[in-house]
N, C-alpha and C positions, 0 to 999 in steps of 0.2 A: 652296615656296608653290604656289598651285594658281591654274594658267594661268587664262586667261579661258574655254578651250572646255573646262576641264575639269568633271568629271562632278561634282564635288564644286561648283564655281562655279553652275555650271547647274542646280542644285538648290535650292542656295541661294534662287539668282533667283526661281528659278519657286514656289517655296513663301514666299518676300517679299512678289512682288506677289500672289498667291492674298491672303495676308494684307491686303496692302496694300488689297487692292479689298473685302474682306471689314472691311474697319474704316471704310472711304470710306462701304457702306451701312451701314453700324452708325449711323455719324454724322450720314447722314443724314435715319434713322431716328430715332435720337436729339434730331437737332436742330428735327425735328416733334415731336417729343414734349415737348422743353425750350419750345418755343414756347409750347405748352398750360399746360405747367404756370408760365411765364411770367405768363400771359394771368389765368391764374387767383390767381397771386401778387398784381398788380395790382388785379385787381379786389378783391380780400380787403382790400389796403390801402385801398382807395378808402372798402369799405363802414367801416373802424376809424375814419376820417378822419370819413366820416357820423354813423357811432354818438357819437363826441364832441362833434359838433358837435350833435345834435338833443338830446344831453344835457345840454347847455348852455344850449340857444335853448329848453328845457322848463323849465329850471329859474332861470334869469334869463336873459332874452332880448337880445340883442344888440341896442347902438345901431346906427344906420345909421351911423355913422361907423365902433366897430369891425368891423362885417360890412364896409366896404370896406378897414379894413386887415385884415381875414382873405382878402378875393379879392385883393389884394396879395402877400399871402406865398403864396397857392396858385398864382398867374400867375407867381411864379419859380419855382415847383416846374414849373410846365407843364401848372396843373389849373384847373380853374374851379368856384367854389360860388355856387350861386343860393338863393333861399327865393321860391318863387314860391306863389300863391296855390291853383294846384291842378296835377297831370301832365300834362306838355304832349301833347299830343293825337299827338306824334311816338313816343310810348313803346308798346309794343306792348297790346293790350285788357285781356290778364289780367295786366301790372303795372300798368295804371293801374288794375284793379280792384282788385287788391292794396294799392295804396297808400291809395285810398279807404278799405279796410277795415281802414287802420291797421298792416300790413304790411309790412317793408322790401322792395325787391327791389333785384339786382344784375343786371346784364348790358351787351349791346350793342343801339346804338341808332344810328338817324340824325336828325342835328338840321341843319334849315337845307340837306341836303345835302353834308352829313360824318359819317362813323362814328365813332363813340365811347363810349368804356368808361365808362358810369356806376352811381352808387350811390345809390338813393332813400330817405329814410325820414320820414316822415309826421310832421311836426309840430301839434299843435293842429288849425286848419284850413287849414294852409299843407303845404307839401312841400319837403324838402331835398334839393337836389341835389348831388351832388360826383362830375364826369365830368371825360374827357381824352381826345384822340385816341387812338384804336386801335391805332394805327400805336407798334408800342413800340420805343422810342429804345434807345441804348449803353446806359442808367443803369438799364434794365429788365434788360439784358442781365446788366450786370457782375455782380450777385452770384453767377450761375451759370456763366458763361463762364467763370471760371479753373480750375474744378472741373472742368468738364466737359473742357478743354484738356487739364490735369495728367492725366485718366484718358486721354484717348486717348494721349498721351506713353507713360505706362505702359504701354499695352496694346502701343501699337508696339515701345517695347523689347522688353518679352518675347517679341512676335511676331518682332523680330528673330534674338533671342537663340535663339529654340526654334527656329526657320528655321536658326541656324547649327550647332547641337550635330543637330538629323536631318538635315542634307545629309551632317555629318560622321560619322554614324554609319553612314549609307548606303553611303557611297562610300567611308569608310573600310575594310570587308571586301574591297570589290573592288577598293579598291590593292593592298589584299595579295597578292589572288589574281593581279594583274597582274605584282605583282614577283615574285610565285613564279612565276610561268610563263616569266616573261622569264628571271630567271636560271638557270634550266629547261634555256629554250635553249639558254644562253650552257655547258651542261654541267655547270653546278655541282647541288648536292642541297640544294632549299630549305628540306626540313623541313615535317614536319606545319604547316598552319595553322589556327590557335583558330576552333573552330566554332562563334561566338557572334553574337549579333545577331537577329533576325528570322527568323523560322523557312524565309524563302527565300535567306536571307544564310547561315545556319547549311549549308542547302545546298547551296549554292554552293560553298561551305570544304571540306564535308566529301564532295564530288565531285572538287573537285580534287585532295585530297588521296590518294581513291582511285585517280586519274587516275595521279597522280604515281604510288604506288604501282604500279600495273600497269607502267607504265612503268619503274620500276628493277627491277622485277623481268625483264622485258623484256632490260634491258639486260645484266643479271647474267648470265642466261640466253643470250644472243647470246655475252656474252666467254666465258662459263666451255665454250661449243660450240665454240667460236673456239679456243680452249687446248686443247679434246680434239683436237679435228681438230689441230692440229699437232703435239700429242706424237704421234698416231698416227702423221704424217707421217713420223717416224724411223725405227719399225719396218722397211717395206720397203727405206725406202733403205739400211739400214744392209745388209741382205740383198744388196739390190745391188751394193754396194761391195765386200762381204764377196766376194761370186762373181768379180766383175769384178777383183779384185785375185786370186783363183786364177788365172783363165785368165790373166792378165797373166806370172802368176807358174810356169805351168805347172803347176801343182797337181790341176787340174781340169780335166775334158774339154766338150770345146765343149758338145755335144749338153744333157749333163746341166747345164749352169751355163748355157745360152740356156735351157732350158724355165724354171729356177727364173727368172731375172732379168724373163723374161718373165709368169710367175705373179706375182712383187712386181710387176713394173709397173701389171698391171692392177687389180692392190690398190690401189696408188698414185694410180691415175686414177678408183678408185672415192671416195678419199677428197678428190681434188679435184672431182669432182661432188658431194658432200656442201656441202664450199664455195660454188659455183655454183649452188647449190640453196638457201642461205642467202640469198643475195645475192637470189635471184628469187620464192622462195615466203617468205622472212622463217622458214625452218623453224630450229626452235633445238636439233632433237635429230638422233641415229644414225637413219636409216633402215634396216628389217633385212627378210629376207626371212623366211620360213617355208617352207623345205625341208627332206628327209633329207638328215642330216648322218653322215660318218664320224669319230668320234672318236679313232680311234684314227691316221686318215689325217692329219688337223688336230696329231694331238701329236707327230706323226713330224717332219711339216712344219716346226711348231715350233721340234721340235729342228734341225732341219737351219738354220734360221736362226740360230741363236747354236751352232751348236758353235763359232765360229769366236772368241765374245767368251769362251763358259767355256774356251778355252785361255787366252786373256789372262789373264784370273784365277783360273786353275789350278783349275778346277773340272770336277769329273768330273758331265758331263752326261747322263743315261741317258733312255729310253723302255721302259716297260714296259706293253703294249697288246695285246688279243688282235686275232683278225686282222678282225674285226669288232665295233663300240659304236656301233651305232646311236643316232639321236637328231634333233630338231627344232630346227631353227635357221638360222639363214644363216651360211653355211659361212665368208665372210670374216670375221664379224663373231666367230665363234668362234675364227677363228686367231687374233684381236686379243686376244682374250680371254686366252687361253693365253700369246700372246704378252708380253704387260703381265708376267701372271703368272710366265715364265720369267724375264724378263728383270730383272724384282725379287730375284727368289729367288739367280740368278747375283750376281749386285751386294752382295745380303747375305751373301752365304757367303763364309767366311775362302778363303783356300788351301788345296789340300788336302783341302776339303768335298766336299758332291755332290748334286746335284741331280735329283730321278725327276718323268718326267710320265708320269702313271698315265690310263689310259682304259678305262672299261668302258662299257657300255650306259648312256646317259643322265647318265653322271658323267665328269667329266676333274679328275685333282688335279694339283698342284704340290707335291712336299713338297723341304726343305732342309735341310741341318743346319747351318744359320746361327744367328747370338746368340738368335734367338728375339725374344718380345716382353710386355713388361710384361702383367701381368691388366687394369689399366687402362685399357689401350691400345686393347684387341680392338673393344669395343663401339663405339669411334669408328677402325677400323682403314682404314673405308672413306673417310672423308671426306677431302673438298678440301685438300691441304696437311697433313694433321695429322702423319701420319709420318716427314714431310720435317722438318718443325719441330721433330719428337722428337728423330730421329736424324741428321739430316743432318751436326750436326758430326763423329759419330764413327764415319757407315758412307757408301759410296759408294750413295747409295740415288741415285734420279732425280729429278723436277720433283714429285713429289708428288701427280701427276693420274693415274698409272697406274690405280691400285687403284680412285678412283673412277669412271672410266671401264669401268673390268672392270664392276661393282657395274651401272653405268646400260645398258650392252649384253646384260649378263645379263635383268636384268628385262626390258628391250625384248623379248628373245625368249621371255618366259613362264619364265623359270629364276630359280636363285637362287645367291647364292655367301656359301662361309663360311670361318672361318678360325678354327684350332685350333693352341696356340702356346704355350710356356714357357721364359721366359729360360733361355737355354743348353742348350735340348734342341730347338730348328730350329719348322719354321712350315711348314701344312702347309690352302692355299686348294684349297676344293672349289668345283665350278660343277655344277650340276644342272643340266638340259634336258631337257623334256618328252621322252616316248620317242616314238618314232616313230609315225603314222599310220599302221594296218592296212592291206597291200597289197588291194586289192579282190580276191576270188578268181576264177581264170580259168573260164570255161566249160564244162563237160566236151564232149567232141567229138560231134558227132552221131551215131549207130551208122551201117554202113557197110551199103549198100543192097546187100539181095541179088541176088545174079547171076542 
């Protein structure tokens, strides 16, 4: 039910009394006007009352006994009838010329010092009078008074009634929009709200509703950033673990497993400023650079990070690169790249398999000779979870955010990636990268002054 301060009460009110005051002058407009036509009522009856009487007193003339029991029954009505010998000199110049001339008249007049509604009409050489105070009593009133009461009634109702159904329809939009927004807050997803109403209420709806909109988009956007950044977050570490468990183990010699642990680190701390960077500019994507990149140095690197998972899974892990593949990109974002992509490809491949990351100028591939993957699959190969959802029961595949992460850093750098693939013949992701920016050429040397 709707408090006292609320918007819906407060409307009500105020469109009530607007009404309320708007029917106050109506009636009082009305009740001049009722008076008039009162007034005129009256006199109408006065002159019918005259008309029978002078049509009586023409055509048998009343004794003096009944003309006093006729001023008898008019004195309990609250009128009086006289037959006087000619218009008393109080009645205005052009009725009593009127009347002289055999003429009825009707009006107002003053007799003795009192106002009064009378009705003249000219008998023989006498004049008949039939008047009454001005002043019109309850019994003038009543036969229009209840009429007139029952309409205003009516008018009020409906005034009330249209007052309650437009408060309700007013403020009923904007509950909506209030509870959509509150339970907004509260995290929940309120749902499209109906855009109807008044073309500023429709508005309103269909604002918030774009509001809302932005905002779960927003939001999608923030987790599903929130989720890359943390699958990425495994890559280095696992590098690091991977090293730090050689030298632990004597496997590996300091020099070369501190440079590498120290390259993941600062991967590592690039991806926790990605985070920190979320938290302060609201940024919802990979930040990349735009550098020459070495592709073939990136696929080496690569592999140096997972030789150590494809023993795990008895995968023969290879690099085949010439000693330069140039290319445009930012160089960690490219290891990621590669990285997603090795570390899928490992994970899909039986025992026994093998796995080549090939690098040439502006192109790095992934190929495997794992189960492969459905025709239907390809077109949506990139998306959030889909392959996860395919295969996850019956391959050791990851979170499902690899792939689409590769897809979202590639294009960030102006590249693109694809993927060529048939059950039981392996699967085999290309990444394109613009080729490198022309080195500006050097100078040639000044010629050398003669001696």
């Amino acid at each position: 039910m709707a408090g006292p301060g609320s918007l819906r009460t407060r409307l009500f009110l105020a469109v009530t009394l607007a009404v309320l005051v708007s029917i106050g002058v109506t009636l009082g407009v009305g009740t001049v006007l009722l008076r008039s036509s009162v007034r005129r009522a009256v006199l109408g009856n006065l002159g019918r009352q005259a008309d029978l009487l002078a049509a009586r007193e023409l055509g048998r003339p009343l004794t003096p006994r009944q003309l006093d029991a006729v001023e008898r029954v008019f004195l309990r009505l609250g009128e009086r009838v006289v037959l006087v010998p000619e218009a008393p000199l109080s009645l205005p110049i052009g009725q009593r010329q009127a009347l002289a001339e055999g003429r009825p008249v009707e009006g107002e007049g003053t007799f003795r010092g009192r106002t009064l509604l009378y009705a003249g009409r000219p008998v023989g050489q006498q004049v008949l009078l039939v008047f009454r105070p001005a002043r019109l009593g309850y019994s003038d009133w009543r036969p229009f008074v209840g009429g007139f009461l029952v309409a205003g009634l009516i008018g009020l109702a409906i005034a009330a009634a249209s007052s309650f159904f437009l408060a309700r329809a007013i403020a009923g939009p904007v509950r909506r929009v209030a509870d959509a927004a509150q339970r907004m807050a509260g995290g929940e997803r309120p749902g499209p709200i109906p855009e109807e109403g008044s073309e500023e209420l429709a508005r309103l709806a269909s604002s918030f509703n774009d509001m809302a909109g932005e905002i779960e988009r927003a939001r999608e956007a923030e987790q599903a950033f929130l989720l890359s950044v943390s699958h990425e977050l495994k890559s280095p570490l696992t590098a690091i673990r991977g090293y730090a468990e050689g030298l632990t183990d004597g496997a590996l010699e300091g020099p070369e497993a501190g440079r590498v642990i120290g390259a993941e680190s600062a991967r590592l701390e690039r991806l926790v400023q990605d985070l920190l960077e979320l938290a302060r500019l609201n940024r919802r994507s990979f930040a990349v650079r735009r550098e020459r990149v070495d592709l073939a140095t990136v696929a080496r690197e690569a592999a140096g990070r997972y030789q150590a998972l494809a023993r795990t899974f008895g995968v023969d892990l290879r690099v085949e690169a010439p000693s330069g593949a140039p290319a445009t990109g930012d160089a960690d974002r490219v290891l990621q790249v590669v990285s997603n992509l090795v570390e899928n490809a490992i994970r899909s491949t039986p025992s026994g398999g093998r796995v080549w990351i090939e690098a040439d100028p502006g192109v790095v591939a992934v190929r495997d000779t794992g189960p492969g993957l459905a025709p239907e699959d390809l077109p949506r190969a990139f998306e959030r979870f889909h392959l996860h959802e395919r295969y996850g029961r019956e391959r050791q595949v990851g979170s499902g955010l690899g792939l689409a992460i590769v897809k979202e850093l590639a294009e960030a750098m102006g590249g693109t990636v694809s993927v060529e693939s048939r059950l039981g013949a392996g699967t085999v992701f290309t990444v394109r990268l613009p080729p490198p920016s022309p080195q500006p050429a050097m100078p040639a040397p000044p010629p050398a002054a003669p001696i």
